[in-house]
N, CA, C and O atoms as a GROMACS GRO file, in nm:
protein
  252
    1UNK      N    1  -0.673   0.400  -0.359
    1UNK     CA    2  -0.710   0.269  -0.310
    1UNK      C    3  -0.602   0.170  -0.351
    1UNK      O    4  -0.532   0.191  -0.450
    2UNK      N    5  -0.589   0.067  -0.277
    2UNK     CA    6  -0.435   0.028  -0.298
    2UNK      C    7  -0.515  -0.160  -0.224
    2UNK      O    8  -0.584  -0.166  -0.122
    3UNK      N    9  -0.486  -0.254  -0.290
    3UNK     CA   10  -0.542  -0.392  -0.274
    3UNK      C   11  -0.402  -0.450  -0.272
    3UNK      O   12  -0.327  -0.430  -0.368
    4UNK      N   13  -0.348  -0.550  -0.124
    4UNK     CA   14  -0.260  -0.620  -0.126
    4UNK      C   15  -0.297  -0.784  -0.018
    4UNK      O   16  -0.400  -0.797   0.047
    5UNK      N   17  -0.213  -0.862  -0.023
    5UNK     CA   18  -0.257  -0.969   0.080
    5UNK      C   19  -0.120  -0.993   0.146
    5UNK      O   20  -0.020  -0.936   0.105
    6UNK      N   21  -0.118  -1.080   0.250
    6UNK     CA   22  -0.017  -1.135   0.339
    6UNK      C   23  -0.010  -1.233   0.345
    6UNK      O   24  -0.116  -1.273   0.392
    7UNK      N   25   0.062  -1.322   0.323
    7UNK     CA   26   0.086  -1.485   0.395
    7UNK      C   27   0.159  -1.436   0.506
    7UNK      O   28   0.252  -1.358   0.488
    8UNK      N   29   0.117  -1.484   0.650
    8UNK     CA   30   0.184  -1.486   0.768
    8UNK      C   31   0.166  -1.585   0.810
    8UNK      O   32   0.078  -1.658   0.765
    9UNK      N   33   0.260  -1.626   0.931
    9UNK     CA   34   0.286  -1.798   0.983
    9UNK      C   35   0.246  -1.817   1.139
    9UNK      O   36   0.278  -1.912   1.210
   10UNK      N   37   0.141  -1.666   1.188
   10UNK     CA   38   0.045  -1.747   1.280
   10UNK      C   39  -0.006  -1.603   1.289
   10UNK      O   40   0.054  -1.497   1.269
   11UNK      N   41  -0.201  -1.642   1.345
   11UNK     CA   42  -0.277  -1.528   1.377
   11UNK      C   43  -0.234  -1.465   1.466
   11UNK      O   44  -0.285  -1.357   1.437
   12UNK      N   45  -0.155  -1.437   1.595
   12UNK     CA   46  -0.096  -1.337   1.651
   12UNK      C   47   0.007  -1.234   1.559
   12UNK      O   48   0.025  -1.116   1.586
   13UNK      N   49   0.068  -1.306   1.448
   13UNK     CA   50   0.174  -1.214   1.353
   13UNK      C   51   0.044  -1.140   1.277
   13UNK      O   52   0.048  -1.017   1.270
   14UNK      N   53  -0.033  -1.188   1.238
   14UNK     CA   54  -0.135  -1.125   1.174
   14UNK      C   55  -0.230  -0.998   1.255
   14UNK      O   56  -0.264  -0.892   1.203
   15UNK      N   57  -0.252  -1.029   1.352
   15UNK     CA   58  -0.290  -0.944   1.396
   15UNK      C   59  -0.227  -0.803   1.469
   15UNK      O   60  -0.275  -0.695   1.503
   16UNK      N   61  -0.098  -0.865   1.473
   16UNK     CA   62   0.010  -0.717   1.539
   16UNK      C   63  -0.029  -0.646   1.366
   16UNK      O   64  -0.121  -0.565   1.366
   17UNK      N   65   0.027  -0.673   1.247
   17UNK     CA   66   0.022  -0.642   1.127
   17UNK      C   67  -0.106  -0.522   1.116
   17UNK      O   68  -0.097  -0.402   1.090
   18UNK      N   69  -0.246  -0.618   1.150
   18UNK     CA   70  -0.319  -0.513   1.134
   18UNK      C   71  -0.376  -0.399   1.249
   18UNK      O   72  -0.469  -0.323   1.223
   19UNK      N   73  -0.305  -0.401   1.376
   19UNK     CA   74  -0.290  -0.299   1.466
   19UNK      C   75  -0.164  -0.171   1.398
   19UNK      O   76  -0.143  -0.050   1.403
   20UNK      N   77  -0.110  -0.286   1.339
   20UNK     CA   78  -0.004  -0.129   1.267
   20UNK      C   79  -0.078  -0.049   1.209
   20UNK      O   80  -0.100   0.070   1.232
   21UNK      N   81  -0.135  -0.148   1.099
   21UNK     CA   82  -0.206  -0.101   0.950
   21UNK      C   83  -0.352   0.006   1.040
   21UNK      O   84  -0.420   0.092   0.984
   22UNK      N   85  -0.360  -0.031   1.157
   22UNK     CA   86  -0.461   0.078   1.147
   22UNK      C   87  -0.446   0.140   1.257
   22UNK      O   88  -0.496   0.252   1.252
   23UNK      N   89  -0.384   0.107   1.384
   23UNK     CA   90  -0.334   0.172   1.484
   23UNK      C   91  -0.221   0.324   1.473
   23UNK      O   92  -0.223   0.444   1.497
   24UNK      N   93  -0.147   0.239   1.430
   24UNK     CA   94  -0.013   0.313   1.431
   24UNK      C   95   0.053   0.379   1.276
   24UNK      O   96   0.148   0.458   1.276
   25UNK      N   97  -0.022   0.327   1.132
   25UNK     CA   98  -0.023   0.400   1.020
   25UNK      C   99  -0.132   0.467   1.010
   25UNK      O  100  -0.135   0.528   0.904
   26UNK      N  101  -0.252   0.488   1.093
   26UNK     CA  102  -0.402   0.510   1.024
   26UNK      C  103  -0.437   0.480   0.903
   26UNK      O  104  -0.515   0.551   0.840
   27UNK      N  105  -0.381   0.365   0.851
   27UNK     CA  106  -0.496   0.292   0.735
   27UNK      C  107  -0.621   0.254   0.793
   27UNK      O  108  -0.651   0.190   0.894
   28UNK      N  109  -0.705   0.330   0.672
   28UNK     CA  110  -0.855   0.289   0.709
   28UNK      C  111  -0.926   0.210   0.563
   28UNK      O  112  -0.927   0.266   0.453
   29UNK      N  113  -0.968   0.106   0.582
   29UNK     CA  114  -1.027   0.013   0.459
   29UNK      C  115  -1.109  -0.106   0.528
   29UNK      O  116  -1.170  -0.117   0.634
   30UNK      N  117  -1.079  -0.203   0.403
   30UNK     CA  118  -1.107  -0.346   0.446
   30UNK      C  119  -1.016  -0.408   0.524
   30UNK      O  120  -0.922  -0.328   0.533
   31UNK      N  121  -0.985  -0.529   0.600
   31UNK     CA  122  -0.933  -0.601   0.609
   31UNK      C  123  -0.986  -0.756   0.611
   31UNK      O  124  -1.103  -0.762   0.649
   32UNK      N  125  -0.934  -0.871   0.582
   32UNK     CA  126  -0.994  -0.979   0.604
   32UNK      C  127  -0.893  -1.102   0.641
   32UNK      O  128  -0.826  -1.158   0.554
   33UNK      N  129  -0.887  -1.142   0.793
   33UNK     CA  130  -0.822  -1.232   0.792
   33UNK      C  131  -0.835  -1.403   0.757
   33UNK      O  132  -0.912  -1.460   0.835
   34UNK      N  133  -0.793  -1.461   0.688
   34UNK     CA  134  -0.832  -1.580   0.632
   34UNK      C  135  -0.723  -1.697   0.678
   34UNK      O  136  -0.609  -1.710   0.633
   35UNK      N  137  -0.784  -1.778   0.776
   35UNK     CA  138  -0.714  -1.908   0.786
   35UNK      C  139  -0.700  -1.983   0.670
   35UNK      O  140  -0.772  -1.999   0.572
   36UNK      N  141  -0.573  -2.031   0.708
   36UNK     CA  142  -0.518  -2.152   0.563
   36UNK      C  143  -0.486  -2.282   0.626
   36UNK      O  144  -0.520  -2.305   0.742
   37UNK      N  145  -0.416  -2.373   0.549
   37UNK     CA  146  -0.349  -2.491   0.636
   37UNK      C  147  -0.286  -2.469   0.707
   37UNK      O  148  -0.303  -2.532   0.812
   38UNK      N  149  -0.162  -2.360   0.704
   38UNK     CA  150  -0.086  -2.407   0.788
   38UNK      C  151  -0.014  -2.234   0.797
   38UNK      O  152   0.095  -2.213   0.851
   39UNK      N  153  -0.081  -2.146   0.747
   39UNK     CA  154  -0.060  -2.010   0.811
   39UNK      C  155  -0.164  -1.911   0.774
   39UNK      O  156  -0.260  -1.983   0.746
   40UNK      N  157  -0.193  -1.815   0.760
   40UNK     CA  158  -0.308  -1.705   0.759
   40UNK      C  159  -0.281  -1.630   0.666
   40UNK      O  160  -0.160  -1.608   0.654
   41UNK      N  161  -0.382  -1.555   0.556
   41UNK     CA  162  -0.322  -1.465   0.476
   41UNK      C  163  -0.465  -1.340   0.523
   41UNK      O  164  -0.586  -1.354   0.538
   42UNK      N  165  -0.388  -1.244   0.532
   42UNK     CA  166  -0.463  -1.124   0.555
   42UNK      C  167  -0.447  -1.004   0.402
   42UNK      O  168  -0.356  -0.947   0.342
   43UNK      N  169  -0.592  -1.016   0.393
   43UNK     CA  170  -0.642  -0.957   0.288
   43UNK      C  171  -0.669  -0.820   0.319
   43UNK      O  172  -0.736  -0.804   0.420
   44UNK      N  173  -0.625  -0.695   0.242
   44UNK     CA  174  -0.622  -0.553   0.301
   44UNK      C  175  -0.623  -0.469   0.145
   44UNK      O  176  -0.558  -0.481   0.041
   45UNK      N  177  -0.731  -0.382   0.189
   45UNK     CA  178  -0.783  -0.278   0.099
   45UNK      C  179  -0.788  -0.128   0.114
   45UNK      O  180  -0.886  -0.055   0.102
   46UNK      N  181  -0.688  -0.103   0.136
   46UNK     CA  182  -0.637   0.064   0.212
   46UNK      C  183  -0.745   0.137   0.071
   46UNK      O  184  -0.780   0.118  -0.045
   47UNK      N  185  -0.763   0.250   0.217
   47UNK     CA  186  -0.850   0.411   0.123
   47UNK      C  187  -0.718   0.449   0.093
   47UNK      O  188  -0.705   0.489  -0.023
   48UNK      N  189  -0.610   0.450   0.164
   48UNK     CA  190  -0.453   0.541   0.079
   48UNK      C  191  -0.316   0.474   0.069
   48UNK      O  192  -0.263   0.417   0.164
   49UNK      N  193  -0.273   0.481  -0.028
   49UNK     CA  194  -0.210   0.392  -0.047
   49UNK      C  195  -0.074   0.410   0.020
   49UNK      O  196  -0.025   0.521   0.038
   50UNK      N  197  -0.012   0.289   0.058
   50UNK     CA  198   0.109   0.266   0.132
   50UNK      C  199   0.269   0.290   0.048
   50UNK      O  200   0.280   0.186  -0.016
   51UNK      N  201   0.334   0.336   0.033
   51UNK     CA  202   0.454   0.341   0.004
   51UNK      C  203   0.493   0.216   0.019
   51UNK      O  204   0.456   0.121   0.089
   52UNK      N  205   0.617   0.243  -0.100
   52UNK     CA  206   0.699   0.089  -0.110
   52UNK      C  207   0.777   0.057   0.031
   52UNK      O  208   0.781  -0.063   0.059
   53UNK      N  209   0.836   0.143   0.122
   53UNK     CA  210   0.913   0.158   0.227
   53UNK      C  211   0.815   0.112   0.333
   53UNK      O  212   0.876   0.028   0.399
   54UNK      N  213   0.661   0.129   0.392
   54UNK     CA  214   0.644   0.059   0.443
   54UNK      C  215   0.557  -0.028   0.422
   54UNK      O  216   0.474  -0.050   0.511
   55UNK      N  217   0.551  -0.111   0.283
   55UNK     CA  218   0.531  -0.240   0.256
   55UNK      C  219   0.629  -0.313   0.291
   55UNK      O  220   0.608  -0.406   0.369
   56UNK      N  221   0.754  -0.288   0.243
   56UNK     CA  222   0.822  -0.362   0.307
   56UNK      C  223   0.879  -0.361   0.427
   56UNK      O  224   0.994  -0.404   0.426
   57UNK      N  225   0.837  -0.325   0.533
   57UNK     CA  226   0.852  -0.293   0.688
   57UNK      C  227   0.678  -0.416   0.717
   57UNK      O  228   0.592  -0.429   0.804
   58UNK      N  229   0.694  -0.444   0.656
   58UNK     CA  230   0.535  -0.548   0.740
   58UNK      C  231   0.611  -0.712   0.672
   58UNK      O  232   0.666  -0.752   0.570
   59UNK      N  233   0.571  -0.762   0.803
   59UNK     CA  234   0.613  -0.946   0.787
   59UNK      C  235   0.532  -1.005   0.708
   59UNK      O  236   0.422  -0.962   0.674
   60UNK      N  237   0.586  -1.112   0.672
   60UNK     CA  238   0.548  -1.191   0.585
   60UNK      C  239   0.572  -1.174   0.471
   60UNK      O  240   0.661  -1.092   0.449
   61UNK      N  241   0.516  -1.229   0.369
   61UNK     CA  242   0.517  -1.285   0.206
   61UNK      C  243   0.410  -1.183   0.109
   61UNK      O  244   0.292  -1.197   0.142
   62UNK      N  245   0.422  -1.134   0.054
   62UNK     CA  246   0.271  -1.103  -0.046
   62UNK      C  247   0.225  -1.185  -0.097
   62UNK      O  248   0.294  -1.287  -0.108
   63UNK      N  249   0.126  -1.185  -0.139
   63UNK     CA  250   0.096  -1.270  -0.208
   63UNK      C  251  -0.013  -1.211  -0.324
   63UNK      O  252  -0.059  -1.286  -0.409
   0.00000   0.00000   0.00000
């Protein structure tokens, strides 16, 4: 189990993100997208955990 978040800078970037995360990697978990002021952070709780290589292949910031 592997707990990370995203700052991204609009809900369309957020949502390609989690078509990867579950489309096209088969991560299966939580996800939760959360509006902010002035961009979105998507909250994600993988059953397996992601490699450093494609964490960093996904946009945005961690947080």
């Amino acid at each position: 189990m592997q707990k990370f978040s995203l700052l991204l800078d609009s809900e369309d970037q957020a949502r390609e993100v989690m078509e990867l995360l579950w489309n096209s990697w088969g991560v299966r978990g939580e996800m939760e997208l959360v509006p902010l002021e002035d961009r979105f952070k998507l909250d994600v709780i993988t059953e397996k955990d992601l490699t450093n290589q494609q964490l960093e292949k996904l946009p945005g910031k961690r947080a």
